[in-house]
C-alpha positions as CSV (number, residue, x, y, z in Angstrom):
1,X,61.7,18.0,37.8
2,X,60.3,14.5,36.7
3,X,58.2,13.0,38.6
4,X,57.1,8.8,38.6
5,X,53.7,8.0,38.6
6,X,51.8,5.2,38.1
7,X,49.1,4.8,34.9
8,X,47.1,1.5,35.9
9,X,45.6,0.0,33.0
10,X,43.3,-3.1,33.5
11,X,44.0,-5.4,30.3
12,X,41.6,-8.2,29.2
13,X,43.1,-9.8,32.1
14,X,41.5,-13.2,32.9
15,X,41.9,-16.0,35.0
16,X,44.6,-18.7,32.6
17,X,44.0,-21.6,34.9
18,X,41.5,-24.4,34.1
19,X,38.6,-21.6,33.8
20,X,38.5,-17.6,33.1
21,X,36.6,-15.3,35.1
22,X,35.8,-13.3,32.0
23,X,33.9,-10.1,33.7
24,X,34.7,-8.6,37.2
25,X,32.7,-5.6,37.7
26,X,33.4,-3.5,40.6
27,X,32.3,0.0,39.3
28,X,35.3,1.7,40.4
29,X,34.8,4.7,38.7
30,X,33.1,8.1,39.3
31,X,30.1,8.6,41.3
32,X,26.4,9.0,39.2
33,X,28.7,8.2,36.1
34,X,26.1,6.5,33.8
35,X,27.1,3.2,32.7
36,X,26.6,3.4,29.4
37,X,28.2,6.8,28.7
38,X,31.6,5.8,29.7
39,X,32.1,2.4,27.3
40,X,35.6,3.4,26.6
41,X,36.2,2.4,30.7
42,X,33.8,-0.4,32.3
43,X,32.1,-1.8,28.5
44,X,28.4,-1.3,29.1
45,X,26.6,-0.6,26.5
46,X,22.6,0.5,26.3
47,X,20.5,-2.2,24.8
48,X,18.5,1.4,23.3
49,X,19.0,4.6,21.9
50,X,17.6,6.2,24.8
51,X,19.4,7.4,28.0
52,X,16.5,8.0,29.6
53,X,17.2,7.4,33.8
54,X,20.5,6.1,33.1
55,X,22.0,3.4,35.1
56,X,24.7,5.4,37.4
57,X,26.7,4.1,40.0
58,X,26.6,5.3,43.2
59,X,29.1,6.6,45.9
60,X,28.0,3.1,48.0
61,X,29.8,0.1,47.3
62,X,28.2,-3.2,48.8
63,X,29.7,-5.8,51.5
64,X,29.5,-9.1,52.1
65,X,32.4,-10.9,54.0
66,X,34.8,-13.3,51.8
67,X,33.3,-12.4,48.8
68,X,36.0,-10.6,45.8
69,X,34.9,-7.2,45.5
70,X,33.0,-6.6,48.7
71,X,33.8,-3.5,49.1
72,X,35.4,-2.3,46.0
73,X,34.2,0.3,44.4
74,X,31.4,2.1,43.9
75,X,27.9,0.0,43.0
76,X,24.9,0.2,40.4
77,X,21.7,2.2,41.4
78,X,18.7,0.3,39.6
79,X,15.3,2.4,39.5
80,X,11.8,1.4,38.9
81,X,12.1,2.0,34.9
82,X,14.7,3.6,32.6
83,X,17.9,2.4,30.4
84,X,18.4,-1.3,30.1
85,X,22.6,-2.0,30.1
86,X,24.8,-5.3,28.8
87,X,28.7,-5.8,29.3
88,X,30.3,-8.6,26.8
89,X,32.3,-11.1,28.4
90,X,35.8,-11.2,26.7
91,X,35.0,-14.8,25.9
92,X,31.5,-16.8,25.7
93,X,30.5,-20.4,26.4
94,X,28.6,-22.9,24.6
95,X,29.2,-26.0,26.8
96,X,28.6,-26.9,30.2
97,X,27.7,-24.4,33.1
98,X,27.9,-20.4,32.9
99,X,28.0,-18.4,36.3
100,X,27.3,-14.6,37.0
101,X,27.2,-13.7,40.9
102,X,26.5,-10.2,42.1
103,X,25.8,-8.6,45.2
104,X,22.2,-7.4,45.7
105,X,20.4,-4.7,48.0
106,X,16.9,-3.9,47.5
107,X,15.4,-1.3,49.3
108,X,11.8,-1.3,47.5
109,X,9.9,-4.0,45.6
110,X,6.5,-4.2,43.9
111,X,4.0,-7.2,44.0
112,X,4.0,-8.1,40.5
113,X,7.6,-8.4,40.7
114,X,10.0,-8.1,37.6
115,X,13.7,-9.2,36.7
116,X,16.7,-7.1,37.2
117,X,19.4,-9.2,36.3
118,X,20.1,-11.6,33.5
119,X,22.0,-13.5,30.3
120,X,22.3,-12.7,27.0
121,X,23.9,-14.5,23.8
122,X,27.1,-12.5,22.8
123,X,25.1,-11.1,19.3
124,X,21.9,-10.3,21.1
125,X,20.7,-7.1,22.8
126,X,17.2,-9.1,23.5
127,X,16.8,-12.4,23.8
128,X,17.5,-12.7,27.9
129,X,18.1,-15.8,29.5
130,X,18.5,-16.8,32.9
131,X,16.2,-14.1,34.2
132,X,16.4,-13.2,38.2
133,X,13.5,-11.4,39.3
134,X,12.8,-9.9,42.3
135,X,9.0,-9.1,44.3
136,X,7.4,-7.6,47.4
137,X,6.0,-10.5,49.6
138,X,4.3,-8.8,52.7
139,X,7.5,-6.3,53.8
140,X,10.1,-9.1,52.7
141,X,11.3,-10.2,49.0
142,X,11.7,-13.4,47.2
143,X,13.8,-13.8,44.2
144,X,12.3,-15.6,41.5
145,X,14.1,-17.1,38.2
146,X,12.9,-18.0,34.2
147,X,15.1,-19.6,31.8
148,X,13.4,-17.4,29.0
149,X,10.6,-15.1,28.7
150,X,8.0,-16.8,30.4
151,X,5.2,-13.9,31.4
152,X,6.4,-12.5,35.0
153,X,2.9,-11.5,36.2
154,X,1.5,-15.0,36.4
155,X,5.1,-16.3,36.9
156,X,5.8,-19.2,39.8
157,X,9.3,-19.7,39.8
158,X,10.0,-17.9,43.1
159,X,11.8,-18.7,46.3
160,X,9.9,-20.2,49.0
161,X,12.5,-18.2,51.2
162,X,11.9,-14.2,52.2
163,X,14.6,-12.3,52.3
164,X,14.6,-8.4,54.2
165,X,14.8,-5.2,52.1
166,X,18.4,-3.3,52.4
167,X,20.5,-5.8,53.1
168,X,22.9,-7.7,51.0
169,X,22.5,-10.7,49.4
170,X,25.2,-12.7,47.1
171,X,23.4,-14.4,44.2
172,X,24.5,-17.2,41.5
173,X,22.7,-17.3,38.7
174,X,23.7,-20.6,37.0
175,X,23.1,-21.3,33.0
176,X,23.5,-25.6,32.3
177,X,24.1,-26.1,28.3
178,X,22.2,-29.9,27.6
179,X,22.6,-31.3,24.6
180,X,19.8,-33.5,24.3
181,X,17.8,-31.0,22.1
182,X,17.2,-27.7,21.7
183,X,15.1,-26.5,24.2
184,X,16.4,-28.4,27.3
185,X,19.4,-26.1,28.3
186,X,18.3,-25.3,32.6
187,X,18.8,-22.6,35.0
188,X,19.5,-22.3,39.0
189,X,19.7,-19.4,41.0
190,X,21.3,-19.3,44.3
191,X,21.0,-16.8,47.2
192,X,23.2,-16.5,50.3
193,X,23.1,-14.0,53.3
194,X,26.5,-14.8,54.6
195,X,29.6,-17.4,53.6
196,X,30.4,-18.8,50.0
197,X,30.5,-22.5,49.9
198,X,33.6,-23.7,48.5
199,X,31.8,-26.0,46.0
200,X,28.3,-25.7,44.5
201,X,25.2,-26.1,46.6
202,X,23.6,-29.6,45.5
203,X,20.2,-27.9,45.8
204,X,19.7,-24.3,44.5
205,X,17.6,-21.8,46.0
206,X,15.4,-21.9,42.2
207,X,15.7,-24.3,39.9
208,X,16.9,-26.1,38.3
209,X,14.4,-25.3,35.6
210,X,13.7,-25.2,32.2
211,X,10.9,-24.2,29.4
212,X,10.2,-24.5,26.1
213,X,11.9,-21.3,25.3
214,X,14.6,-22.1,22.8
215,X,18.6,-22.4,24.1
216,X,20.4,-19.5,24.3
217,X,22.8,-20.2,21.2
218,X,26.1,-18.8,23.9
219,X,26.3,-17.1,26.8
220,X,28.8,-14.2,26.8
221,X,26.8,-11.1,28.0
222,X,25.5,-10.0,31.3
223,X,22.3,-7.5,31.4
224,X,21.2,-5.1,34.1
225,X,17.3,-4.2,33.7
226,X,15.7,-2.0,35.4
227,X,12.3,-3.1,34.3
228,X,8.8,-1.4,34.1
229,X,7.8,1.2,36.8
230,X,4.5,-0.6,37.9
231,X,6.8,-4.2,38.7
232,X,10.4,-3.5,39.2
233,X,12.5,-3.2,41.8
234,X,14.8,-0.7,43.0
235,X,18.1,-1.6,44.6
236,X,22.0,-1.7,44.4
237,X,24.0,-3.9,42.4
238,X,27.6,-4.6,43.2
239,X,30.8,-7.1,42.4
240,X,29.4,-8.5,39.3
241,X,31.7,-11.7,38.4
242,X,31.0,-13.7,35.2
243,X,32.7,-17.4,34.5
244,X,32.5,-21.0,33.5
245,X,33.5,-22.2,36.9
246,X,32.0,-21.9,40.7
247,X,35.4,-21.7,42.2
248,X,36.4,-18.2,39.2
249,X,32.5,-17.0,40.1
250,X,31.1,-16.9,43.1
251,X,34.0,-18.4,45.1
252,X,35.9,-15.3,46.5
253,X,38.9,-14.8,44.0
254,X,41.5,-13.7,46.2
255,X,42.9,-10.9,45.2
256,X,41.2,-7.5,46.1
257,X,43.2,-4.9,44.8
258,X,46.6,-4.9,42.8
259,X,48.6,-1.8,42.4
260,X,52.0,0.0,41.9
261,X,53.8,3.2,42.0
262,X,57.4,3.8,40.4
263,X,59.2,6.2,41.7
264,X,62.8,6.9,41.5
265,X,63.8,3.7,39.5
266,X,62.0,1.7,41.5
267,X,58.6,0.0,41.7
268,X,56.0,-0.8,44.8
269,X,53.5,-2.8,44.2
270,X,50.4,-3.5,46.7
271,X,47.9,-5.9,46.5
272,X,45.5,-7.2,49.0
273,X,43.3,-10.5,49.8
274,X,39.8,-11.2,51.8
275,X,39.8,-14.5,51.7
276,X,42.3,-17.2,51.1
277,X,42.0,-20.9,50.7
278,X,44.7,-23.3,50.0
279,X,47.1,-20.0,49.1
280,X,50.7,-21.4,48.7
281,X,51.7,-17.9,47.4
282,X,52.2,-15.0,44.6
283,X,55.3,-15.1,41.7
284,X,55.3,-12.0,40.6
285,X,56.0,-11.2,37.1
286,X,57.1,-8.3,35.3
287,X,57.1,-7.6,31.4
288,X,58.3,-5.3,29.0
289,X,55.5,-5.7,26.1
290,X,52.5,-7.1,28.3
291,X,53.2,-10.4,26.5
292,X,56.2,-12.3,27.5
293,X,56.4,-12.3,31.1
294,X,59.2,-13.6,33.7
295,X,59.1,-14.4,37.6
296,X,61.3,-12.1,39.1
297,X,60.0,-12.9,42.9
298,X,57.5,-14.9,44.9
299,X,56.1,-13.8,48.1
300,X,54.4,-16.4,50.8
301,X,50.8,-16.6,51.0
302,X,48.4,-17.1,54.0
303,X,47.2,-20.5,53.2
304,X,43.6,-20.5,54.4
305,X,42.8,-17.1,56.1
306,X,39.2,-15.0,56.4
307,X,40.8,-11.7,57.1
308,X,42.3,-8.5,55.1
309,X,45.5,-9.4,54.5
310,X,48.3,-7.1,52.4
311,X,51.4,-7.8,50.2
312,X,54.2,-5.9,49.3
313,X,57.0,-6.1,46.6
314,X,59.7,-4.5,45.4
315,X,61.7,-4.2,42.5
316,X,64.4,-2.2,42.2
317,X,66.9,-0.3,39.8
318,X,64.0,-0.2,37.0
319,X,65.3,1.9,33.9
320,X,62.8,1.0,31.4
321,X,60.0,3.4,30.4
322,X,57.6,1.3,30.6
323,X,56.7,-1.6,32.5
324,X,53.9,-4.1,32.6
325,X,53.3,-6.5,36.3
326,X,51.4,-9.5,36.8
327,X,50.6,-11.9,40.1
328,X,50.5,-15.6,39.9
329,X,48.6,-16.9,42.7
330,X,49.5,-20.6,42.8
331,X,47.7,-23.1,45.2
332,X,49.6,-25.9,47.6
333,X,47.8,-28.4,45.0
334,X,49.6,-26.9,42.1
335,X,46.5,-24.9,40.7
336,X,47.3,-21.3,40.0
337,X,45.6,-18.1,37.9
338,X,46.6,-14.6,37.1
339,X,45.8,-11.1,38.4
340,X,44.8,-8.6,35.9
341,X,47.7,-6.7,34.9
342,X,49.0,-3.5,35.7
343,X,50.7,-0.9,33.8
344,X,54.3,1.4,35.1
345,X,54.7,3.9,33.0
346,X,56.7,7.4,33.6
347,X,55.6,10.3,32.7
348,X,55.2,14.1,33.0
349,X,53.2,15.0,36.2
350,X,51.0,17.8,35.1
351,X,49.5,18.6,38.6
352,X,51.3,19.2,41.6
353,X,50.2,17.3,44.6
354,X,50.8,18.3,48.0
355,X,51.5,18.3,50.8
356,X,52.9,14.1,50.8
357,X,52.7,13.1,53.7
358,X,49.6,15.3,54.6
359,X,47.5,15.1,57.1
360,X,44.1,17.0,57.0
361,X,44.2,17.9,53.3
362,X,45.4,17.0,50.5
363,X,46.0,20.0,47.3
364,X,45.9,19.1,44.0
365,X,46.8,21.9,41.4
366,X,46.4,21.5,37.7
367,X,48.9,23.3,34.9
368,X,46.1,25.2,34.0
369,X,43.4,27.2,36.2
370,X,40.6,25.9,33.8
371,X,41.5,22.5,33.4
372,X,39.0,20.1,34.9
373,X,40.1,17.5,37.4
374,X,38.9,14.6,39.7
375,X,40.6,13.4,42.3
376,X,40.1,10.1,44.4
377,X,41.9,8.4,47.3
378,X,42.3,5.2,47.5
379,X,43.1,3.0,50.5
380,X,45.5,0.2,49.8
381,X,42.5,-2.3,49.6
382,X,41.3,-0.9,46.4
383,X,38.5,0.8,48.2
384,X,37.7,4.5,46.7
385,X,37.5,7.1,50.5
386,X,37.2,10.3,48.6
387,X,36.2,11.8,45.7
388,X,36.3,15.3,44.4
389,X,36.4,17.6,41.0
390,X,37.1,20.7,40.1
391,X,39.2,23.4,37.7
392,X,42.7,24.5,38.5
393,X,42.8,23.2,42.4
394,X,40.9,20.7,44.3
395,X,41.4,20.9,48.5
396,X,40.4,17.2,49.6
397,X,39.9,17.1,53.4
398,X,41.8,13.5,55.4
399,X,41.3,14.5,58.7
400,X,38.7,11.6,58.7
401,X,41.4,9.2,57.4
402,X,43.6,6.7,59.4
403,X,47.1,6.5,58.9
404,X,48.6,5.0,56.6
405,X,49.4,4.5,52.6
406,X,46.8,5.2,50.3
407,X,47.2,6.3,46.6
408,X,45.6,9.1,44.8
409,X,44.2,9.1,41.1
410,X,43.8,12.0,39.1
411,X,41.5,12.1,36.1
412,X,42.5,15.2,34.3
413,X,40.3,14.3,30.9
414,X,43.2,12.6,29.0
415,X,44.8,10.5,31.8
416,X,44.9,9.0,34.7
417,X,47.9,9.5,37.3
418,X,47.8,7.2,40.3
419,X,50.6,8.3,42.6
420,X,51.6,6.9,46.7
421,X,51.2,9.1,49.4
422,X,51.2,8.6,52.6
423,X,49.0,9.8,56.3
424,X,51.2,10.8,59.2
């Protein structure tokens, strides 16, 4: 019997309005996967040829109310020393202001202090810019920030604010192109420990400040460092969002999750939202080459809301093979951008899943006693609940889970299925 399942594939989506959010980093994948090793999914790449202490994420994604992609995902686990990481930006920027936010947690930090997080030029693997350090002040932290590589040991640049180890911080870091010469380009840096303002601070946390370091000739990478063992810190990094505008960076972007199943000619989608502000509503669009796109519904949004709220759409007597869905979230002032989008596709189930609805377990068998498989549940927020791998069978215990819908993903080394089931 042929089953429908859903392959999601995340497409060099961006935002199409006025500005592109042209990274949005969640580390949704497996837990201690390094960073580097799995390029063909997430796009980090080592800035060496060592993996020495790998950059892995972690089975702990980080919160932090109204901001996209609190918690999403798993996060980044940055040590003391190791393998240095960059992900290119599918586009870079030359002109005017360059945002990366990220959540932060830093459990332990070193007097000296060293940066963690930075820019880079699209070409480069070296030449960071807009450096955000981080170092020990009594049992606190303060952030510091360099435009270039201005020596951190006798560095000054840090805030006059402390901020408390493990907890969560949302940072901006802020890169301002000048064109006055060569070497005037300027950084900010801004920390928060609750809320998102809905337009730039006037006055950052650091900054602004420049040097006589030379201007970064772009900006279309992000780096995670993980420094030198005698000065860096070690902490979590989450939500990374890279973009040309404050309101596509650090200003919560909507949408949390979007999903889909197909099943029996018919496709559900499922998407969810955190934070809303000025939300007229979602047109949903559906293609058949992931090009040409047309409306074919439009579902109400919540205006202005602080609270988890989730959609649902349905479109029915679907024959095509494959299918290709986008959202549209347009703004009462006419403003709109796009979702990333998500890919229907039917295929062959090669495991059997069972039981659906279940209740304290969930089976997975594979075609093949020695074939290798990883499953994960998913709650209809987009946030991973468990995670588990095995050969032939996997046995995930959900007596721990609330009712309700949740999808599961199986990796079974080619492919990933994503199919609905449901908690009674």
């Amino acid at each position: 019997m042929k089953k429908h399942l859903l392959i999601l594939c995340l497409i060099a989506a961006g935002i199409r309005a006025n500005a592109q959010t042209n990274i949005i980093e969640n580390f949704s994948y497996g837990t201690n996967d390094s960073l580097a090793a799995v390029t063909v999914n997430n796009g980090w790449v080592n800035t060496a040829s060592t993996l020495v202490n790998a950059i892995r994420a972690t089975g702990t994604g980080l919160s932090y109310t109204g901001y996209s992609g609190s918690g999403v995902g798993n996060s980044a686990a940055l040590a003391n020393n190791g393998q240095d990481v960059y992900r290119t930006a599918s586009a870079s920027y030359t002109t005017g202001s360059v945002f990366a936010s990220a959540l932060v947690n830093i459990s332990a930090a070193q007097a000296n202090g060293d940066y963690f997080f930075a820019m880079i030029a699209d070409n480069s693997t070296t030449n960071y810019v807009g450096r955000v350090f981080a170092r020990l002040n009594g049992t606190a932290v303060n952030f510091g920030l360099s435009k270039g590589n201005e020596t951190y040991t006798s560095f000054s640049n840090y805030s006059t604010t402390s901020y408390a180890t493990s907890t969560t911080y949302l940072i901006v870091l802020k890169y301002t192109f000048n064109a006055g010469s060569t070497t005037d380009d300027s950084v900010s840096l801004y920390v928060f420990n609750s809320g998102i303002p809905a337009t730039m601070p006037a006055t950052p946390t650091v900054g602004p400040l420049g040097s006589a370091v030379v201007d970064a000739p772009n900006i279309g990478r992000v780096v995670l460092r993980q420094g030198s063992s005698s000065n860096a810190p070690t902490m979590l990094v989450d939500a990374i969002r890279f973009s040309n505008s404050w309101a596509n960076g650090p200003l919560p972007v909507t949408l949390n999750s979007f999903k889909g199943v197909l099943e029996n000619h018919t496709a559900q989608l499922f998407w969810s939202t955190s934070s809303e502000i000025n939300n007229k509503g979602y047109e949903v669009e559906r293609s058949k080459d992931g090009n040409a796109f047309e409306t074919i519904g439009f579902v109400a949004g919540a205006g202005n809301s602080s609270k988890l709220i989730n959609y649902q759409f349905t479109d029915k007597n679907i024959h095509a093979a494959l299918l290709y869905y986008r959202l549209k979230q347009i703004d009462f002032d006419g403003n709109f951008k796009y979702s990333e989008i998500i890919t229907l596709n039917n295929e062959d189930i090669k495991v059997v899943i069972s039981p659906n609805p279940f209740t304290n377990e969930i089976n997975v068998v594979a075609a093949s006693s020695n074939q290798v498989i990883t499953a994960e549940i998913i709650d209809i927020t987009g946030k991973s609940q468990k995670v588990q791998t095995g050969s032939g069978k996997i046995t995930v215990p959900t007596h721990d889970l609330p009712n309700g819908v949740y999808f599961i993903s199986i990796n079974n080394g080619e492919k990933v299925f994503v199919k609905r089931i449901i908690k009674n």
